[in-house]
C-alpha positions as CSV (number, residue, x, y, z in Angstrom):
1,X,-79.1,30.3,-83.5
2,X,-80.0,30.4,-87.1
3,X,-79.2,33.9,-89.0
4,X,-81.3,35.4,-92.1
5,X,-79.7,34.7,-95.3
6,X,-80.0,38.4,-96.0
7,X,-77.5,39.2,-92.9
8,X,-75.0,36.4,-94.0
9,X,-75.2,37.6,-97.9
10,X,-74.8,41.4,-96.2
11,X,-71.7,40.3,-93.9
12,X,-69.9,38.5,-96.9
13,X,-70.3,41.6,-98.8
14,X,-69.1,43.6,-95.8
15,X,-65.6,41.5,-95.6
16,X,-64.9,41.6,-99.2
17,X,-65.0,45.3,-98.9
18,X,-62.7,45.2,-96.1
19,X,-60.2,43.1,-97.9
20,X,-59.9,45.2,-100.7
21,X,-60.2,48.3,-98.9
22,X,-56.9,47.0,-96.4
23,X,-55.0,47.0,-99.9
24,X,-55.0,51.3,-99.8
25,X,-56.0,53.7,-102.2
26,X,-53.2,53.5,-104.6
27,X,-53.0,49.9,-104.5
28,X,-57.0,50.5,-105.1
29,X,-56.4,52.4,-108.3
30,X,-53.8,50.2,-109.7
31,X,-56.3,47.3,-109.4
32,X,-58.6,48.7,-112.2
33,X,-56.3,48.3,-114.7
34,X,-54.5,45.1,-113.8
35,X,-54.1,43.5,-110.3
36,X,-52.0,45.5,-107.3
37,X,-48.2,44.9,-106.4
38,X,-49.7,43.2,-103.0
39,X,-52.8,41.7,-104.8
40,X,-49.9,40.1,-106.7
41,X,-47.4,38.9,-104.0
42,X,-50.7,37.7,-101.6
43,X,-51.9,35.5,-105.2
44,X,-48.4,34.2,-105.5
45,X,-48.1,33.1,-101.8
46,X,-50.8,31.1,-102.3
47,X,-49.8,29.5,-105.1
48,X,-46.7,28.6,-103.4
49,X,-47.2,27.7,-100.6
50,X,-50.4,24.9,-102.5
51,X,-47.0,23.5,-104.8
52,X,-44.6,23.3,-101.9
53,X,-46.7,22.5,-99.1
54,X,-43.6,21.7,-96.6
55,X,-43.1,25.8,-96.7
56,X,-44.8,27.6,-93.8
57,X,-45.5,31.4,-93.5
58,X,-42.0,33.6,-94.4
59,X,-41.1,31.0,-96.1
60,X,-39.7,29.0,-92.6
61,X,-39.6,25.4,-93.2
62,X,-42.4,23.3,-91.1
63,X,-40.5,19.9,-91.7
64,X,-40.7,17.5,-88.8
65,X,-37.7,15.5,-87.2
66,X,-37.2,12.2,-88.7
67,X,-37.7,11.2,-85.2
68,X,-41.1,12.4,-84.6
69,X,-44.3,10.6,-86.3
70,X,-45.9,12.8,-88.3
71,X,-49.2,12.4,-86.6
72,X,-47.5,14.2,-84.0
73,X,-46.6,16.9,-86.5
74,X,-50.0,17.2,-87.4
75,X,-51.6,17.3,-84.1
76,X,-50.9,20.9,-83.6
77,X,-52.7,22.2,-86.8
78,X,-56.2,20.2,-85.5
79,X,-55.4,21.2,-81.6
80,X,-55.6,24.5,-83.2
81,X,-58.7,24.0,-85.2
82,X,-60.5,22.6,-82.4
83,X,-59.3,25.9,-80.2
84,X,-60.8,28.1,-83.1
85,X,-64.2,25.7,-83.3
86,X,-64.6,25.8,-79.2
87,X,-65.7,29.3,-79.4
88,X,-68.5,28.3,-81.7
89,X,-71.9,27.1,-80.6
90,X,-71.8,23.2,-81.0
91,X,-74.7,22.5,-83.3
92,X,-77.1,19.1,-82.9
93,X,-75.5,15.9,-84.8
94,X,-72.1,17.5,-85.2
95,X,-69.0,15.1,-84.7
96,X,-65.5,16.3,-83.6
97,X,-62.5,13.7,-82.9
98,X,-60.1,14.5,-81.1
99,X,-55.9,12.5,-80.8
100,X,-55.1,10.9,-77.8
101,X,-51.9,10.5,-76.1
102,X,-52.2,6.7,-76.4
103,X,-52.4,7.4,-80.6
104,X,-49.2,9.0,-79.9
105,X,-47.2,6.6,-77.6
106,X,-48.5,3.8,-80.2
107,X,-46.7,5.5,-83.0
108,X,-43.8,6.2,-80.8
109,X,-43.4,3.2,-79.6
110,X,-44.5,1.3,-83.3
111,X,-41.2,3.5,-85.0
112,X,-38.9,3.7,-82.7
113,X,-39.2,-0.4,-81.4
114,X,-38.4,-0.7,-85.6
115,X,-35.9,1.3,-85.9
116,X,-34.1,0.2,-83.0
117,X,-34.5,-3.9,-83.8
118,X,-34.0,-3.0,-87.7
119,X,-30.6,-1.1,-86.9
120,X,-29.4,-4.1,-84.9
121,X,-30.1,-6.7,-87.4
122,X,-28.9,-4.2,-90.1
123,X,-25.2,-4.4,-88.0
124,X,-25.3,-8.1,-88.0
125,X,-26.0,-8.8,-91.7
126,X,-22.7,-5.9,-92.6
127,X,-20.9,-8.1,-90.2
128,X,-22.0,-11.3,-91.7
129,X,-21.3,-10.2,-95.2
130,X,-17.7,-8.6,-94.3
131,X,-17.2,-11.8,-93.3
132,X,-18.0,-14.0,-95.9
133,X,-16.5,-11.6,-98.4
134,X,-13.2,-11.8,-96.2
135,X,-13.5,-15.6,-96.5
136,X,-13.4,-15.7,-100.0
137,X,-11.0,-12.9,-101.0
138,X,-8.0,-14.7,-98.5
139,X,-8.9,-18.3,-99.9
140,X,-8.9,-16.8,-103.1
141,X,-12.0,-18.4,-104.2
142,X,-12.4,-16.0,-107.5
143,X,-9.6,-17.5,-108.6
144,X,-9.8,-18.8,-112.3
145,X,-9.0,-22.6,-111.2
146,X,-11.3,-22.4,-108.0
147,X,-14.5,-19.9,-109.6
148,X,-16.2,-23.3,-110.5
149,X,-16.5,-25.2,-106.9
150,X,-17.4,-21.6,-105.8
151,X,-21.2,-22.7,-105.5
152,X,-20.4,-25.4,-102.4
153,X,-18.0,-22.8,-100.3
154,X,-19.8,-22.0,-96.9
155,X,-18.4,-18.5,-97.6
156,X,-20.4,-17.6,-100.0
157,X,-23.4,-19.0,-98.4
158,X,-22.6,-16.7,-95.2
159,X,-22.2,-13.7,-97.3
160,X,-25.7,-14.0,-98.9
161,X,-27.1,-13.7,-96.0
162,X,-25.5,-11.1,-94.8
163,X,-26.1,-9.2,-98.1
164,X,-30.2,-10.2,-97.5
165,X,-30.0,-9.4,-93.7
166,X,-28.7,-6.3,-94.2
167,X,-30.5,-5.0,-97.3
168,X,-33.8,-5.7,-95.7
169,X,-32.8,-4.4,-92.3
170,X,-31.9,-1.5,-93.9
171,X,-35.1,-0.7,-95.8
172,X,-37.2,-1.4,-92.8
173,X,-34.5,1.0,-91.1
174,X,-34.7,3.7,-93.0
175,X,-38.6,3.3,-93.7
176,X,-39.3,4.0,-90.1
177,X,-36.8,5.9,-89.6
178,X,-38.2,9.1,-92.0
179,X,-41.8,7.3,-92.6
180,X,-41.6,6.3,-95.9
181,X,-44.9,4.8,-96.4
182,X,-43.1,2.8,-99.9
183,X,-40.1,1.6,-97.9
184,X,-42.4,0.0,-95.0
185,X,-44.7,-1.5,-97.2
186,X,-41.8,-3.3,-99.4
187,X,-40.0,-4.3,-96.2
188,X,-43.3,-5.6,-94.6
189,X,-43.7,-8.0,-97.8
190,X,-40.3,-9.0,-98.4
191,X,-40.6,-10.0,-94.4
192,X,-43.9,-11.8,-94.9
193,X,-42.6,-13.5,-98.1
194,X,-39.7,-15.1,-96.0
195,X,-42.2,-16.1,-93.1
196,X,-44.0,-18.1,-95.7
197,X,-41.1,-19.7,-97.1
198,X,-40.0,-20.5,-94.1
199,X,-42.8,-22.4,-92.8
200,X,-42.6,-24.1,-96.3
201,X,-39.4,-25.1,-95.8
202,X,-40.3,-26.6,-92.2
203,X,-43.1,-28.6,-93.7
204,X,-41.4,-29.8,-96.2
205,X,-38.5,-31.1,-94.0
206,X,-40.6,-33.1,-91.9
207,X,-42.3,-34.8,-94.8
208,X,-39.3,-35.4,-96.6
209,X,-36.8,-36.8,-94.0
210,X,-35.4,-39.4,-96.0
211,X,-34.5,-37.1,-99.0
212,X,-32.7,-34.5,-96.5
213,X,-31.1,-37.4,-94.8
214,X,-29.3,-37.9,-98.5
215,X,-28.7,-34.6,-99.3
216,X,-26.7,-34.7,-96.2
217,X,-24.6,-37.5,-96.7
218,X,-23.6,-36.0,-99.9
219,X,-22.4,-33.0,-98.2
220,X,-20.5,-35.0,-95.7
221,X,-18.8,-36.6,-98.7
222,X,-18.4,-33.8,-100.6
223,X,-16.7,-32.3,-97.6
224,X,-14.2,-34.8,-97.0
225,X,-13.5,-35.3,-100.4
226,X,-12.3,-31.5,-100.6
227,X,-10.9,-32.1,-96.8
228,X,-7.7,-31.3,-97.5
229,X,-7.8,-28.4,-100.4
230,X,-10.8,-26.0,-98.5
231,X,-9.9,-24.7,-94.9
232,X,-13.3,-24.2,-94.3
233,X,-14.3,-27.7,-94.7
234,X,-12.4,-28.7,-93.4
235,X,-12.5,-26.6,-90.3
236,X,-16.4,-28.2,-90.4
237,X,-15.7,-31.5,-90.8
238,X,-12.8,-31.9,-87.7
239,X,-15.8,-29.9,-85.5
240,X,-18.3,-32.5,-86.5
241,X,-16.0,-35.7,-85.7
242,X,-14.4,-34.4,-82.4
243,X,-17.9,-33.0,-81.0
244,X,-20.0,-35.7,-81.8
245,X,-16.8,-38.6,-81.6
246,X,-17.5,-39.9,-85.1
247,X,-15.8,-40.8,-88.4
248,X,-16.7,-40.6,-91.7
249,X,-20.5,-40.4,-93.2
250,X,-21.4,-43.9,-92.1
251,X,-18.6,-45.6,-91.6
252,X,-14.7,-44.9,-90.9
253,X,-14.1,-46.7,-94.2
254,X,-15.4,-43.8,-96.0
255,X,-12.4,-41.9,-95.8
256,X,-11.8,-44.0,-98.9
257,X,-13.1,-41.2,-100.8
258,X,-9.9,-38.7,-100.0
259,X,-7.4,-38.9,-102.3
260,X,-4.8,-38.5,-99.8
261,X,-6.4,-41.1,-97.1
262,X,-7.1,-43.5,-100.2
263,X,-5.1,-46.7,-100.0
264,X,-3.8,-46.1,-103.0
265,X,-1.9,-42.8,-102.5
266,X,1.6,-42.6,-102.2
267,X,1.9,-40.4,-99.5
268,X,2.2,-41.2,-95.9
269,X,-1.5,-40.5,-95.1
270,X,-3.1,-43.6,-97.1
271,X,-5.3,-45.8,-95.4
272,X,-5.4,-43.5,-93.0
273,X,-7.9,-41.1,-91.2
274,X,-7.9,-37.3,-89.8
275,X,-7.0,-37.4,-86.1
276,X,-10.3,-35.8,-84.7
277,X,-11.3,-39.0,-85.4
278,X,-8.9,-41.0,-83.4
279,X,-10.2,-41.6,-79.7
280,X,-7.4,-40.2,-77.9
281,X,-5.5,-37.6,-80.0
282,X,-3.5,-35.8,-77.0
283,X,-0.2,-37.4,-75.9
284,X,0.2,-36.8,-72.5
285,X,-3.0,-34.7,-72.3
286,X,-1.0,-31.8,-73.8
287,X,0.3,-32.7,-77.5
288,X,-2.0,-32.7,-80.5
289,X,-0.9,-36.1,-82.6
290,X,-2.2,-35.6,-86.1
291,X,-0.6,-39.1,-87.0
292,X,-3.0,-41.0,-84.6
293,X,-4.9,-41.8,-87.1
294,X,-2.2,-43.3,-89.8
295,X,-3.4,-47.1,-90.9
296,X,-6.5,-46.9,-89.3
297,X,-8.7,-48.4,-92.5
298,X,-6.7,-51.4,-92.3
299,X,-7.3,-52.1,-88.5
300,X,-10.6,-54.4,-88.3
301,X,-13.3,-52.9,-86.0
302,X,-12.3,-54.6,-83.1
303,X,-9.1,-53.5,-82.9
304,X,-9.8,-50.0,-84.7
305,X,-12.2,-49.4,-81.9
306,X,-9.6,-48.6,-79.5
307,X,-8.0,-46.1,-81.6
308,X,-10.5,-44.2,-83.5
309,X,-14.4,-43.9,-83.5
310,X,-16.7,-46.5,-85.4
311,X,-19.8,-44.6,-85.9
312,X,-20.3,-42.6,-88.5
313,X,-21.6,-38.8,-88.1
314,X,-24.9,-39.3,-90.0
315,X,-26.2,-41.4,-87.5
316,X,-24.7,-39.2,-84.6
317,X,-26.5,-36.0,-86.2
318,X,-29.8,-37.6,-86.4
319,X,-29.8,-39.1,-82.8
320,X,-28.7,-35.7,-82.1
321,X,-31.7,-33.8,-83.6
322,X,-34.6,-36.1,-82.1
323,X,-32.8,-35.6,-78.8
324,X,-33.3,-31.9,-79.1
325,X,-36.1,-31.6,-81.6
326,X,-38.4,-30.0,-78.6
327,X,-36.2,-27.5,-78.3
328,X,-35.3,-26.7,-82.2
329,X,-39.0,-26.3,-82.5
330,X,-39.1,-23.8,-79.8
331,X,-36.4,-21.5,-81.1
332,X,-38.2,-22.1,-84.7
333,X,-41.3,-20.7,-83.6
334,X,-40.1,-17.9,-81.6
335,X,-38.5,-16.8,-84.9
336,X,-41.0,-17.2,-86.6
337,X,-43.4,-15.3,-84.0
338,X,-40.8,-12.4,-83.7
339,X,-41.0,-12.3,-87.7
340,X,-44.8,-12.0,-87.7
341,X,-45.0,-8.9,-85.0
342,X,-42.1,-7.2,-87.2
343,X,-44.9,-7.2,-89.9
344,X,-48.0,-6.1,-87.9
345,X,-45.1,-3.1,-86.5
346,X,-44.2,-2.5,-89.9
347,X,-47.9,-2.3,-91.0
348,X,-49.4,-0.6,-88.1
349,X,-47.0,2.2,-88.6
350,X,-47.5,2.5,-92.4
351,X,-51.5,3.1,-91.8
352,X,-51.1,5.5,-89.3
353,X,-48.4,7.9,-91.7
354,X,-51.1,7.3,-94.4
């Protein structure tokens, strides 16, 4: 029904007289001077409540949980709206939306799936890093005459990723956690940046075999060079041999390298190799003999074969990875997947808090 513009004009007028007439007649004759005590207090409200708009009426906080998505929040103020515009005549062409409860469970389930995987990872990279930190401090690796082969300790390589694992956990964490559009969208690229260097890094591996396949033996010799001196190297290096029943990078000989298994050292371990790489290194089945391996780079291959492995591990590792490359693929990829729905999450729920 369409009403006169005279009515509307006179029914404007007609509530403006109410207003000021709900204000009393002292309040009335203070107001021609200067504005009333409550003219004043109702102007000031208003004011506040545009500056701090987390303040309800009395002054009661209307702050959500951390827990609930604030689309949530929200969805009372327009279920009220929409009770207050159902009592007016629909009118031709006029639009109303209206939440769902499957906008709801989407944001529920969007935050709380982050949160949850976020806080788990988070845990893992603290426990990484307390780790690697631990590492370090009881090998005393800050040490003045050890701070400059600092950069090859596996230690310090586990407690860098700890430190990133748990840092960008974290952020994802606690961006979810109280919908902090910022937070997501930092954690979301950080995320995406590291999908993209990983695939990167894949391609780059497979076209550049025979540079990785050098960087490795330099490791390996690096490794058993500082066999004796770095536990943790060491600790690698027997688990290599005795797993894959090798010796050396390519060859036993290569233990050449070692001052203490050099031929030329004095002590009683020259010309000699570690006993994971001796064939048999239990007595009996029971006792560990670490001198199994005394002499053995003087012994020809035929009669070294008896005692210790040939092979080098090289060889054994990459035998090793085309035997299960199917399968290294498969966990690559599912990382990699798992990575990309993190960032769609991580997304989704930073467009629906903006």
């Amino acid at each position: 029904m369409t009403t006169a513009p005279g009515l509307t004009c006179s029914a404007a007028t007609h509530s403006v007289h109410a207003s000021l007439l709900s204000f009393g007649p002292a309040e009335e004759k203070n107001s021609r001077g200067g504005l009333s005590h409550k003219m004043r207090r109702y102007l000031a409200g208003g004011i506040l409540a545009r500056l701090w708009p987390w303040k309800g009426n009395n002054g009661r906080p209307n702050e959500t949980s951390p827990l609930i998505p604030k689309g949530d929040a929200e969805l009372d103020g327009t279920t009220e709206l929409h009770r207050v515009d159902a009592s007016v005549e629909r009118r031709p062409g006029l639009k109303t939306t209206r939440s769902g409860r499957g906008s709801s469970f989407t944001g529920y389930f969007l935050k709380y799936i982050l949160v949850l995987s976020n806080l788990t990872f988070s845990v893992l990279g603290l426990l990484l890093l307390a780790l690697g930190f631990w590492g370090l401090v009881s090998k005393e690796s800050f040490a003045r005459e050890k701070i400059g082969s600092i950069g090859t300790d596996p230690m310090l390589a586990l407690a860098a990723l700890g430190l990133l694992l748990a840092t960008l956990c974290l952020t994802g964490c606690v961006g979810a956690l109280r919908e902090n559009s910022f937070l997501l969208k930092m954690f979301s690229g950080i995320l995406l940046a590291l999908v993209v260097v990983q695939i990167l890094a894949v391609v780059l591996a497979y076209n550049m075999q025979g540079q990785i396949g050098n960087a490795l033996r330099s490791a390996m010799l690096t490794a058993m060079v500082r066999y004796q001196d770095d536990l943790d190297l060491r600790f690698i290096t027997d688990e290599i041999q005795s797993n894959m029943q090798c010796c050396g990078a390519d060859t036993y000989r290569d233990w050449e390298v070692n001052i203490y298994y050099n031929c030329s050292a004095p002590g009683v371990l020259a010309c000699g190799v570690p006993a994971t790489c001796c064939v048999d290194p239990l007595e009996n089945g029971t006792l560990w003999n670490s001198q199994c391996g005394l002499g053995a780079q003087t012994l020809d291959e035929f009669s070294a074969q008896s005692v210790i492995f040939l092979g080098g591990c090289l060889g054994h590792i990459s035998r090793w990875l085309e035997q299960h490359e199917v399968s290294i693929g498969t966990v690559l990829m599912v990382l990699l997947v798992v990575q990309i729905l993190t960032v769609f999450a991580a997304t989704g729920l930073r467009q629906r808090i903006r």
